[in-house]
PAMAR-247550 format. One record per atom (N, C-alpha, C): x, y, z. Coordinates in steps of 0.05 Angstrom, whole numbers, padded with zeros to 5 digits, always signed. Each point is the difference from the previous one (the first is absolute). Layout:
% residues N
XYZ
...
This chain:
% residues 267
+01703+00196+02406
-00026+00014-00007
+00005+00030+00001
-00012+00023-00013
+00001+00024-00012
-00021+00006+00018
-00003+00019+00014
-00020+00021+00003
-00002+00027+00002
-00013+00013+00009
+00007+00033+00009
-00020+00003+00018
+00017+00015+00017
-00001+00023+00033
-00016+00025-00011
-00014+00011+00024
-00014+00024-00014
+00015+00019-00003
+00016+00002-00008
+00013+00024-00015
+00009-00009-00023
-00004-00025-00010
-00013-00013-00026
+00037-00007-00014
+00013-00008+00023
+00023-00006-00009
-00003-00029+00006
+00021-00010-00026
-00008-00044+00005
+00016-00002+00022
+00003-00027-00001
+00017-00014+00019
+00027+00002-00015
+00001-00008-00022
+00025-00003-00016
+00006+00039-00003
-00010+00014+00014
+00016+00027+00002
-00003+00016-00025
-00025-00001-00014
-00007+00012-00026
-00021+00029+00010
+00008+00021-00005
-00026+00018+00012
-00012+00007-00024
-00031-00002+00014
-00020+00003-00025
-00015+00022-00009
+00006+00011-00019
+00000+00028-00008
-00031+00003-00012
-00011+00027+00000
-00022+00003-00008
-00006-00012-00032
+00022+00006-00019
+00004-00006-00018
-00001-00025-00005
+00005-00022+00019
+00003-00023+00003
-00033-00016+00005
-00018+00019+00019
-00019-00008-00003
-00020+00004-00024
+00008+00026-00009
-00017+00003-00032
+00010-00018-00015
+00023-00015-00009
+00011-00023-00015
-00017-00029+00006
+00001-00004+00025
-00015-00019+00014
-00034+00005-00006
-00009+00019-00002
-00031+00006-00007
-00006-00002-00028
+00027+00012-00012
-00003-00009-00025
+00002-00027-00005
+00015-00012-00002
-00010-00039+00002
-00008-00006-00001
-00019+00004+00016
-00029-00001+00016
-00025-00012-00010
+00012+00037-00018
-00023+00001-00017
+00002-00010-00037
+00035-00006+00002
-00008-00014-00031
+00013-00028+00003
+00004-00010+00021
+00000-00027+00016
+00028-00013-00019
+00007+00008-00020
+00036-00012-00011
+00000+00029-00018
+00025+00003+00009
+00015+00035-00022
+00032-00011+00000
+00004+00013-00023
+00025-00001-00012
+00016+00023+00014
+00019+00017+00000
+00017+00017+00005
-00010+00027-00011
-00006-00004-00022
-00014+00019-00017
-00033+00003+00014
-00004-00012+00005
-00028+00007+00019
+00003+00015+00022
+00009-00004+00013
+00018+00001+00026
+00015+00035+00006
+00017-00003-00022
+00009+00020+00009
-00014+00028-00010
-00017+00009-00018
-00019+00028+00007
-00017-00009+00024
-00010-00017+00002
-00025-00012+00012
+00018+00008+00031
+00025-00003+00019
+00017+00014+00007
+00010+00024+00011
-00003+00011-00017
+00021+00026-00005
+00018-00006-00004
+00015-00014-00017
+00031-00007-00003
+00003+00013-00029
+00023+00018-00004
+00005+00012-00021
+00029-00026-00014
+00013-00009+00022
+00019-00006-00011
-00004-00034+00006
+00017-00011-00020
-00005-00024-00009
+00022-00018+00022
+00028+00012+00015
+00010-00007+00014
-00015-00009+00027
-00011+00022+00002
-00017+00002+00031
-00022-00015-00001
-00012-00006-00023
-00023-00016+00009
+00012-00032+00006
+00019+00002-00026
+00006-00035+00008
+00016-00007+00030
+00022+00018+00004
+00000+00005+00034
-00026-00010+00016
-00010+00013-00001
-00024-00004+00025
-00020-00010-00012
-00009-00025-00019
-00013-00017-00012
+00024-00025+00014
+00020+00006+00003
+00020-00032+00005
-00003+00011+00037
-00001+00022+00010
-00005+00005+00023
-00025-00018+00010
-00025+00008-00010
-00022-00008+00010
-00005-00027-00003
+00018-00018-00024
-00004-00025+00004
+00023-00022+00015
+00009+00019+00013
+00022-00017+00014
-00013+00001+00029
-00014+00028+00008
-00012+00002+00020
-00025-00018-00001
-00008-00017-00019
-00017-00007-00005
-00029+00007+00002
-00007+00023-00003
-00019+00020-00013
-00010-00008-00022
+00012-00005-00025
-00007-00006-00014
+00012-00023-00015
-00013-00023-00020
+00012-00022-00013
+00005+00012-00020
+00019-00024-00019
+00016+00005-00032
-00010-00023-00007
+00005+00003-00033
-00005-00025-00021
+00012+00018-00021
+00010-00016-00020
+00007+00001-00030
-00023+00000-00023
-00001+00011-00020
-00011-00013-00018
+00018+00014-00028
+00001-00020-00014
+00017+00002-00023
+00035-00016-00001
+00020+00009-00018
+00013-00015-00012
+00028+00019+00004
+00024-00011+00007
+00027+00023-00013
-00010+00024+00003
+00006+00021-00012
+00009+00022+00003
-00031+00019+00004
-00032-00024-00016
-00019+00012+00002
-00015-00004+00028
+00020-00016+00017
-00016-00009+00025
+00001+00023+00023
-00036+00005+00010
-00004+00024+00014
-00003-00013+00035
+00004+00012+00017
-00007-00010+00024
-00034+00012+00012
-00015-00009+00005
-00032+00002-00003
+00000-00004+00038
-00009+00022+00012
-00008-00001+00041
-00031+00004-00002
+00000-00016+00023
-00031+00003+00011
+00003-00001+00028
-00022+00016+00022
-00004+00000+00018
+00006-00024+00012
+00019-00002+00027
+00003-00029+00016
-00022+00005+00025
-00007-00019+00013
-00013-00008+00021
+00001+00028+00016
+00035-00004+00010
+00005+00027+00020
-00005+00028-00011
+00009+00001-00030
-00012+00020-00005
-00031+00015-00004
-00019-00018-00001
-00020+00008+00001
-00008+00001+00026
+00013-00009+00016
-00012-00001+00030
+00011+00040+00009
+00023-00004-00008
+00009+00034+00003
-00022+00022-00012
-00011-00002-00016
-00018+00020-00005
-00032-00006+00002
+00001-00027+00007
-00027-00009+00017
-00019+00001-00030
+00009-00019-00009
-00016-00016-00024
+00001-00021-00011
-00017-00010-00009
+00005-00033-00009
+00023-00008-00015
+00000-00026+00008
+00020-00008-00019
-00005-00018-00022
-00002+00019-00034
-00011-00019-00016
+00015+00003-00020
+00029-00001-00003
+00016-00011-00029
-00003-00022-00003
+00029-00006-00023
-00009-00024-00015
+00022-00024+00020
-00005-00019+00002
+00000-00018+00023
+00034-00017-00013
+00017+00012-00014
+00021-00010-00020
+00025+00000+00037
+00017-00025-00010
+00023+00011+00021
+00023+00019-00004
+00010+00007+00015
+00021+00010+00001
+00024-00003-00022
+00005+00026-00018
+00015+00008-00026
-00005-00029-00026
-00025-00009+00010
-00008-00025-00018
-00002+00012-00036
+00007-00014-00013
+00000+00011-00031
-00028-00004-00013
-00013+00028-00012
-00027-00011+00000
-00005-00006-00028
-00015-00018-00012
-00016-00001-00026
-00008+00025-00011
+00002+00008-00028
-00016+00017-00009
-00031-00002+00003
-00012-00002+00025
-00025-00009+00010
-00028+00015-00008
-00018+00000-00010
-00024+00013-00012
-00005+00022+00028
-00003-00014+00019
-00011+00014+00037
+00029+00026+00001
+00020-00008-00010
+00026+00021+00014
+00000+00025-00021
+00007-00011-00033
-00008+00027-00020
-00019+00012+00003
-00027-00016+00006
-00031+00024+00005
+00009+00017+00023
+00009-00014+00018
+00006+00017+00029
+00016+00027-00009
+00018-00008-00011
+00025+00020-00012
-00015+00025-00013
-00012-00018-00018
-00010+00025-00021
-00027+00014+00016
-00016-00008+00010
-00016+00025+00016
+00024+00018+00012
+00015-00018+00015
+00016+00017+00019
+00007+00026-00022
+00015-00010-00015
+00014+00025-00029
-00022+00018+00002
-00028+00003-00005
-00022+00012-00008
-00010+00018+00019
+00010-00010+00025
-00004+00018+00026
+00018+00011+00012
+00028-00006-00005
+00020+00018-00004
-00002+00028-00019
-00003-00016-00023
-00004+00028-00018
-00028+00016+00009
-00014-00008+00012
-00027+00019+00006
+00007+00013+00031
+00010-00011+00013
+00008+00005+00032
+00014+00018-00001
+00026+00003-00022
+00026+00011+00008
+00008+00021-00021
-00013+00001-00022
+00010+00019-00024
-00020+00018+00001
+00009+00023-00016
-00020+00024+00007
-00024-00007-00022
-00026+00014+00002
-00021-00010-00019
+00004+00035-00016
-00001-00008-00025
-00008+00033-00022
-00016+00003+00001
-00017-00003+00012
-00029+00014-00004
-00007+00017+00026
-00005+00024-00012
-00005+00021+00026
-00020-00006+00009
+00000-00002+00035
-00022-00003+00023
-00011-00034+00005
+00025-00012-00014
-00001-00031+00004
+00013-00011+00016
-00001-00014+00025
+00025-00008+00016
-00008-00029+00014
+00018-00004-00002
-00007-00033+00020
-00010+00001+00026
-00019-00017+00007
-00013-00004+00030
+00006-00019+00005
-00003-00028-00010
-00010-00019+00020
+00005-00024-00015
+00016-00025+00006
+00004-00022-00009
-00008-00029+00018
-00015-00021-00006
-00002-00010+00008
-00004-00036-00018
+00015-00016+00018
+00002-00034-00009
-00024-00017+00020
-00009-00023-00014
-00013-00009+00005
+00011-00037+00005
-00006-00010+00024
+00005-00031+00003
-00027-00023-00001
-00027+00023-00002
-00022-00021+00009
-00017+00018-00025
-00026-00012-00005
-00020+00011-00017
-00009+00028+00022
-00003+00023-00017
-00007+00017+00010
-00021+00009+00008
-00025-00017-00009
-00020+00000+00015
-00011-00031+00005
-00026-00007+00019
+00005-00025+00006
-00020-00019-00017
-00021+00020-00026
-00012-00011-00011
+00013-00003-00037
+00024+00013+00007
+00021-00006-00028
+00027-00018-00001
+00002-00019-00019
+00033-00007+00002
+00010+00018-00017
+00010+00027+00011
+00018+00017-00016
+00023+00013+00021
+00019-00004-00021
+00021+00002+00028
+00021+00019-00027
-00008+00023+00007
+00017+00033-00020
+00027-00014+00001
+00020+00019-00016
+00019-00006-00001
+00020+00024+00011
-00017+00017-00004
+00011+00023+00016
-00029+00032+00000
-00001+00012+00025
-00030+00022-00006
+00025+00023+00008
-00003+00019-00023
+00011+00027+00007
-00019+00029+00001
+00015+00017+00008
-00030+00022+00003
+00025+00027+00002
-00023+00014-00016
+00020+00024-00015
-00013+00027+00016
+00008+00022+00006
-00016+00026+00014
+00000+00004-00035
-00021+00016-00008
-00001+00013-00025
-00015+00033-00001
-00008+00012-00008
-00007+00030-00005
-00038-00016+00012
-00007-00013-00014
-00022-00007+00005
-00011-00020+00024
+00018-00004+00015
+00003-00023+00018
+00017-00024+00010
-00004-00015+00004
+00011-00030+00001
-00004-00012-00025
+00021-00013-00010
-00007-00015-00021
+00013-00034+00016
-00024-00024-00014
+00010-00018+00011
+00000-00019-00012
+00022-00017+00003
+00010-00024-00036
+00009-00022+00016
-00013-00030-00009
+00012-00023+00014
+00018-00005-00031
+00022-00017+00003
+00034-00013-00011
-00012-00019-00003
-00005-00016-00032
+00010-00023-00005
+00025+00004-00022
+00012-00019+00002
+00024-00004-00010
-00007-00038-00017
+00010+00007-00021
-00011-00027-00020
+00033-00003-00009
+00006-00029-00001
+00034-00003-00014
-00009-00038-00015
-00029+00009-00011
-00003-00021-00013
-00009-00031+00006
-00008+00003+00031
-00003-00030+00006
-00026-00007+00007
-00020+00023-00001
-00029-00009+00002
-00011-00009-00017
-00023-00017-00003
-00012+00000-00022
-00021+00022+00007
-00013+00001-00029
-00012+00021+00004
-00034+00002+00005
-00002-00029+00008
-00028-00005+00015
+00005+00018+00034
+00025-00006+00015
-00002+00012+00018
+00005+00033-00004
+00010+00006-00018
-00010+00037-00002
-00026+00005-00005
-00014-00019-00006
-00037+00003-00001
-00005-00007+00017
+00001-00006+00020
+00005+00000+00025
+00008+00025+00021
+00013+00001-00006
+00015+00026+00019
-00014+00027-00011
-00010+00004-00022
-00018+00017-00011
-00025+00000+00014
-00014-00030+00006
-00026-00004+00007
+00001+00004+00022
+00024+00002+00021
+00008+00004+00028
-00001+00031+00011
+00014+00007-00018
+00005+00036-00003
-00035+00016-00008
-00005-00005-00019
-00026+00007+00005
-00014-00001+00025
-00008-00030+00006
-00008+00001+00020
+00002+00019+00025
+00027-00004+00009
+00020+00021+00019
-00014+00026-00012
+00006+00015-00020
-00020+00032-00010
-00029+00003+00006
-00018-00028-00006
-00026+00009-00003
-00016-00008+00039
+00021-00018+00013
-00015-00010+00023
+00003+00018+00032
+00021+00024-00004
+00007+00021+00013
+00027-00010+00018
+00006-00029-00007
+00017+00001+00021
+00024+00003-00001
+00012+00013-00022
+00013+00022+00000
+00002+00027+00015
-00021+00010-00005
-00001+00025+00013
+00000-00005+00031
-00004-00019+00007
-00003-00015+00041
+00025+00003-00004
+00008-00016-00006
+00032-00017+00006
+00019+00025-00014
+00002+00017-00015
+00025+00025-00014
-00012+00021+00004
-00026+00002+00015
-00001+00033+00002
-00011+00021-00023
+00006-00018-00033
-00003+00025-00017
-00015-00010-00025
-00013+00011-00010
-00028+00002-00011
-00003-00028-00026
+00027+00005-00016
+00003-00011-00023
+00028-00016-00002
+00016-00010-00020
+00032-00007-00005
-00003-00016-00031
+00034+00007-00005
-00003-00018-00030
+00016-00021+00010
+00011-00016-00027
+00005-00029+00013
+00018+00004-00028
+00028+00006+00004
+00027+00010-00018
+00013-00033-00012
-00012-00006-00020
+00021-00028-00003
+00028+00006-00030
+00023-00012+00018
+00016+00008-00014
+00019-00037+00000
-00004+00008-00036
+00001-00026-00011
+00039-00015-00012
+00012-00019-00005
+00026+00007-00008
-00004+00009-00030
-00017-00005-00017
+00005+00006-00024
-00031+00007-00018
+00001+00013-00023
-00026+00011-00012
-00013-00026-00012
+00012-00023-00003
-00022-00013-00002
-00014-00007+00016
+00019-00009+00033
-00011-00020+00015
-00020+00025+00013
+00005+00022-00002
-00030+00025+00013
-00025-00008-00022
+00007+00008-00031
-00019-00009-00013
-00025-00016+00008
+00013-00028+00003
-00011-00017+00011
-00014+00001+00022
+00009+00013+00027
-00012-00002+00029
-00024+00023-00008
+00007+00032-00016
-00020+00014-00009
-00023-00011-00013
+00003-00015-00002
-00016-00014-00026
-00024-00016+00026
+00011-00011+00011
-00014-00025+00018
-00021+00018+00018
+00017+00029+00012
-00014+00014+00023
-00016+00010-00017
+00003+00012-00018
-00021+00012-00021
-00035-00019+00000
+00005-00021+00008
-00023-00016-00005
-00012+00002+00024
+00011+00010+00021
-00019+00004+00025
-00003+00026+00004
+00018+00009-00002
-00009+00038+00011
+00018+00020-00021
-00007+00021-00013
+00017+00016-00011
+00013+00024+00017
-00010-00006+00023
+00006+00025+00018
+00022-00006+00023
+00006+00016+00016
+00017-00015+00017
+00036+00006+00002
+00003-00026-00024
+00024-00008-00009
+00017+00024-00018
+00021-00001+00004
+00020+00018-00014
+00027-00018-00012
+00015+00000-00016
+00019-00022-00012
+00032+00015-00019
+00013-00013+00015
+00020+00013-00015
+00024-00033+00003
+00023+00001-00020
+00024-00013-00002
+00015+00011+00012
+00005-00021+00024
+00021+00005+00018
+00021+00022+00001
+00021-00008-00030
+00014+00019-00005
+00002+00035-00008
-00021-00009-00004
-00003+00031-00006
-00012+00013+00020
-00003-00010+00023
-00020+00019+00024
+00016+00002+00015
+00031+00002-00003
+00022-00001+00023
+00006+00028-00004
+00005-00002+00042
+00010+00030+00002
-00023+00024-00017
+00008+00019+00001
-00013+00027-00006
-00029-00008-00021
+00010-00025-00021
-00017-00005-00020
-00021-00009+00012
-00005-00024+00026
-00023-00001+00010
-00020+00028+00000
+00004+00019+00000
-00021+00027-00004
-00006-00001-00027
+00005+00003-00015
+00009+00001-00033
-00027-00017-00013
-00003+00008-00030
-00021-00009-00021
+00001-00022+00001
-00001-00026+00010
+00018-00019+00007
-00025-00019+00002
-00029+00009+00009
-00015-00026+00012
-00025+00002-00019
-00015-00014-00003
-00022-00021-00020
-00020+00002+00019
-00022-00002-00007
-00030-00016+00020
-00005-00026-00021
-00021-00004+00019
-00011-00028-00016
-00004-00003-00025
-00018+00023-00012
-00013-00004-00026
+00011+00026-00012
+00021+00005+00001
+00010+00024-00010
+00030-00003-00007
+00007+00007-00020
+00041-00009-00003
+00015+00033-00008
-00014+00013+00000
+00013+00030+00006
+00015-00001+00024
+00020+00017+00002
+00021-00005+00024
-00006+00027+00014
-00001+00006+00033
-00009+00022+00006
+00021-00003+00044
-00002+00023+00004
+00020+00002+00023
-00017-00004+00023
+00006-00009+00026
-00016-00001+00022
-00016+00021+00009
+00020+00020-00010
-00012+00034+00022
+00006+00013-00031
-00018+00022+00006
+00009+00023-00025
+00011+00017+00009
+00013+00016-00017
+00020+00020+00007
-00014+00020+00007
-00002+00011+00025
-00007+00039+00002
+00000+00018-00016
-00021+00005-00011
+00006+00019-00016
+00003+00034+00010
């Protein structure tokens, strides 16, 4: 058995570096990351060092491994272990797979992945837009309030020139139908018009950013939310809202197909 002494060294003789616990928090919080998640999320500049102390922390058993993919495309995918969440005194809620098990291209692991990607690029890259900076990220395991089944996919919150700005993550890769985005529309409303938002986040208003894999399958989900609220919602194709372009002419409303940026530029 693996543990650590308060000076936060294991048993198996691994000492645990501060760096080690922001890696571990990171996990945490996107519950399975690739290497590429991992290491800005880190501080790791170099690609040697992270996989070093990624094979470190799971030998100390800190953290678990799994596979997913094939030959030369196959990535190794960690999530928080038991002991490791007990080290930074938080739950333990990855995905329940064993040990370096080979995983399915699974609907639950790509969605995971790809928020993760989306909050990487918003967490860790610089934003172009003057007086815009990242605050505040947060995941969700239960409905967020107790008179909604809505359970975000990710809520981020921006400092801006004018305030807080505040945006819940869905992420669409095609597998809803689109009775439940009339749904999740009729939920979100709700959440805006019943205040309990503003109880539960503190801040006045938020949009609800859905980023789709492709311009038809947004078409479509635009189309559905359009029939409950024109307000609210913001929409863009996945691909094109990566990295820096997430700021960018990039997003749609409901009843509108002009393309226009989150924040405007300072003039």
């Amino acid at each position: 058995m693996t543990g650590t002494n308060r000076a936060g060294e294991t048993r198996k003789g691994l000492i645990v570096q501060s760096r080690d616990r922001e890696l571990l928090w990171q996990l945490f919080l996107m519950r399975i990351g690739t290497r590429d998640h991992l290491m800005p999320a880190a501080g790791f500049t170099s690609i040697t060092r992270i996989n070093t102390r990624l094979l470190a922390l799971y030998r100390a058993g800190l953290v678990r491994r799994f596979f997913i993919g094939f030959g030369a495309g196959r990535k190794a995918l960690y999530a928080l272990s038991r002991k490791g969440a007990q080290l930074i005194g938080v739950p333990c809620r990855g995905p329940r797979h064993r040990q370096n098990e080979l995983l399915a291209a699974d609907f639950t692991t790509l969605h995971q992945l790809t928020i993760n990607d989306v909050y990487c690029d918003l967490r860790f890259r610089p934003i172009p837009i003057q007086g815009v900076r990242f605050l505040n990220w947060m995941t969700f395991t239960e409905p967020i309030a107790i008179d909604l089944r809505l359970i975000p996919d990710g809520y981020v919150e921006f400092t801006t020139p004018q305030g807080i700005d505040a945006s819940f993550l869905e992420v669409d890769l095609g597998t809803e139908e689109l009775k439940v985005w009339k749904e999740k529309a009729t939920q979100y409303v709700k959440l805006a018009t019943s205040g309990g938002f503003a109880r539960r986040f503190k801040q006045a208003r938020f949009r609800v950013l859905v980023l789709a894999d492709s311009a038809r399958r947004l078409r479509f989900i635009r189309e559905a939310v359009a029939e409950i609220t024109p307000k609210i919602f913001w929409f863009a194709v996945l691909d094109d809202a990566r990295a820096e372009r997430f700021f960018g002419p990039v997003w749609s409303r409901p009843t509108e197909i002009d393309h226009q940026p989150l924040f405007e530029q300072p003039r």
